[in-house]
C-alpha positions as a LaTeX table, in Angstrom:
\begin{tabular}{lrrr}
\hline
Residue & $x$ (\AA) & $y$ (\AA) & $z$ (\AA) \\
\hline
Unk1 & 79.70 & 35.43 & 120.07 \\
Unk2 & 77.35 & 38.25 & 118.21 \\
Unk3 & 79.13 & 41.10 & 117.29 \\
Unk4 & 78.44 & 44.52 & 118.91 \\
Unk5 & 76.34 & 46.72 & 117.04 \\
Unk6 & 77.71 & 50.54 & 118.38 \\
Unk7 & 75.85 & 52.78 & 115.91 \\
Unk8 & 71.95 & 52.87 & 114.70 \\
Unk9 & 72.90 & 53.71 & 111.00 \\
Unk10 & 71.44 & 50.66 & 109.36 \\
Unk11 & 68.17 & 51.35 & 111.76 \\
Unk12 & 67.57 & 55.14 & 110.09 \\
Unk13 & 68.44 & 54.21 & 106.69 \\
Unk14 & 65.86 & 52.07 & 107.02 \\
Unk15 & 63.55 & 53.95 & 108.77 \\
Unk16 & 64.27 & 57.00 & 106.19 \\
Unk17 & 63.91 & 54.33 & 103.57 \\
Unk18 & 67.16 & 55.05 & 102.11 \\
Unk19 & 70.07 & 53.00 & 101.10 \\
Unk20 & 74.11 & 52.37 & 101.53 \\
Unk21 & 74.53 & 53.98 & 98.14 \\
Unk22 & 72.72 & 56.91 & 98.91 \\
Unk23 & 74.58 & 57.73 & 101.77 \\
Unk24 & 77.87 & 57.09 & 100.28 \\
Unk25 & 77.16 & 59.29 & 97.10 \\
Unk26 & 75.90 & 62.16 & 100.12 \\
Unk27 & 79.30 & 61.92 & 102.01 \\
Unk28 & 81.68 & 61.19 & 98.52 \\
Unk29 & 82.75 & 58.05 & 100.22 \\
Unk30 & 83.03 & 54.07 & 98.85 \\
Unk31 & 79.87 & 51.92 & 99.13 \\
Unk32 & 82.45 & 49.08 & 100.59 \\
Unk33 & 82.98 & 51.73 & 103.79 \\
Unk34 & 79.54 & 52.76 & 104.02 \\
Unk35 & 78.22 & 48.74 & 103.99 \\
Unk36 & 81.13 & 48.22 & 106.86 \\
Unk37 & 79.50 & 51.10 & 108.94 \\
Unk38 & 75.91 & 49.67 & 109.01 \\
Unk39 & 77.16 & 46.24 & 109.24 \\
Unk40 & 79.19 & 47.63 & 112.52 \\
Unk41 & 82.45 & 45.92 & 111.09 \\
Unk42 & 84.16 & 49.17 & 111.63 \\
Unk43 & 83.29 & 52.32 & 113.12 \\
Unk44 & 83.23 & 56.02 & 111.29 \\
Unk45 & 85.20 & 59.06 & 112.86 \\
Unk46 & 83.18 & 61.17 & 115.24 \\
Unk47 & 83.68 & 63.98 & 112.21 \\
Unk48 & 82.06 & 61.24 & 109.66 \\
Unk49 & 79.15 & 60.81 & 112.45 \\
Unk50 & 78.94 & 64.30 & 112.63 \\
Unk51 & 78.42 & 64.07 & 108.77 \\
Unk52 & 76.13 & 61.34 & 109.03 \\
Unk53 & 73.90 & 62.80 & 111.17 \\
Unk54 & 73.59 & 65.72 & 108.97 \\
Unk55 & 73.35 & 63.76 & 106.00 \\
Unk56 & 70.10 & 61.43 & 107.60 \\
Unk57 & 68.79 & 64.73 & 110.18 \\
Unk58 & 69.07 & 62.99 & 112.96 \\
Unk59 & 70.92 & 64.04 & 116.16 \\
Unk60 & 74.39 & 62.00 & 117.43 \\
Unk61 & 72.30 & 60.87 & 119.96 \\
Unk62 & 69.87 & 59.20 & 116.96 \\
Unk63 & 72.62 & 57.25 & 115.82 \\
Unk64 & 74.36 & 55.94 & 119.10 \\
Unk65 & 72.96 & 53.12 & 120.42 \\
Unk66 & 71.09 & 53.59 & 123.23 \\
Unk67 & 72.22 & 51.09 & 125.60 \\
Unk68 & 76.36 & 52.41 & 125.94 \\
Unk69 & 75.13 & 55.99 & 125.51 \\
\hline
\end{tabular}
């Protein structure tokens, strides 16, 4: 069974052409929780997504996936 893949992080950082590391030294937080975020192994807080999106410009929206939105 695949795993579910709820947010689009991993998509913009690559899209952006930025990495894990960047966005964990832009939100102060572990590289470990970041990779666990794109990876969809765990989920951030809607105040971390909040920070995300602010972080990468992109809207909430951006980083849902589309199909549960």
């Amino acid at each position: 069974m695949m795993s579910k893949q709820l947010n689009r992080i991993k998509v913009i950082l690559a899209e952006k052409q930025l990495t894990n590391k960047w966005l964990a030294d832009e939100l102060h937080r572990d590289q470990t929780t970041v990779s666990r975020w794109v990876t969809n192994t765990c989920q951030p807080s809607f105040k971390t997504m909040i920070k995300i999106a602010n972080a990468l410009n992109v809207t909430l929206d951006d980083l849902a996936r589309r199909d549960i939105i």
